[in-house]
C-alpha positions as CSV (number, residue, x, y, z in Angstrom):
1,X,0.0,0.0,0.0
2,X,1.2,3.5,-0.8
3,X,0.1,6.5,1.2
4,X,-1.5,9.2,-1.4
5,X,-2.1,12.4,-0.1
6,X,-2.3,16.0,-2.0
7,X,-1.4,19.3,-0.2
8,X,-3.1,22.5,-0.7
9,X,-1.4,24.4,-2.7
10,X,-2.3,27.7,-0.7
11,X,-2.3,26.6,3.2
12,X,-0.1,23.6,2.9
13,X,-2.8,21.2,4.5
14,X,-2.2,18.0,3.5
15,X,-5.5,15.7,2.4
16,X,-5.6,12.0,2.0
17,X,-6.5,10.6,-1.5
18,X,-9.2,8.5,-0.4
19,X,-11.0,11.9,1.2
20,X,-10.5,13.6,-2.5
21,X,-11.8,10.6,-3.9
22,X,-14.7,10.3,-1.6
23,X,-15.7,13.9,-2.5
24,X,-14.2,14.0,-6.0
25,X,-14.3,18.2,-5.1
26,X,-14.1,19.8,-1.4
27,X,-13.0,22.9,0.0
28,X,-9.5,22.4,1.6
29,X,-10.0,21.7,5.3
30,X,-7.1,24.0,6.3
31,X,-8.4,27.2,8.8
32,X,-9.2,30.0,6.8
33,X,-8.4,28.3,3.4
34,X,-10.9,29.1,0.5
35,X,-9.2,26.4,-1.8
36,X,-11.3,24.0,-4.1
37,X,-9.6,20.8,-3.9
38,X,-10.2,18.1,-6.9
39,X,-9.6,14.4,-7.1
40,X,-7.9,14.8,-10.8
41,X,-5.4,17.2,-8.8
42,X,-3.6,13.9,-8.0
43,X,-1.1,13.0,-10.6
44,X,-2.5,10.4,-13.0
45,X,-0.1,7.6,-11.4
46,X,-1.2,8.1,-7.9
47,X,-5.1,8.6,-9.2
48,X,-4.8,4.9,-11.2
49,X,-3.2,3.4,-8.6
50,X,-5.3,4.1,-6.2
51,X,-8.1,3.5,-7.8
52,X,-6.9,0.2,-8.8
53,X,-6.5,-0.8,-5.2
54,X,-9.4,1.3,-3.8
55,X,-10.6,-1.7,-1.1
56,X,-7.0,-1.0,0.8
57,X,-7.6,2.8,1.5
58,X,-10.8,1.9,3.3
59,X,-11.1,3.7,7.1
């Protein structure tokens, strides 16, 4: 299992793949952050990958 995560590009906050993927788009989480956050933000390798082994990334 690889851990996939994307951070926000303008608070730093760090998200979990399986959360973008969950939500596909979500406001970044971070305190004051007004980012839109996107599962295709992943890069392509990290999105097929874990969409290929989706059943391991469960909570």
């Amino acid at each position: 299992m690889r851990i996939i995560t994307h951070t926000c590009s303008a608070c730093g906050t760090v998200i979990a793949a399986n959360e973008l993927e969950d939500n596909r788009v979500m406001k970044c989480p971070g305190l004051d952050c007004e980012e839109v956050l996107r599962f295709t933000d992943l890069p392509e390798d990290a999105r097929n990958h874990f969409l290929e082994y989706k059943e391991q990334y469960q909570i």
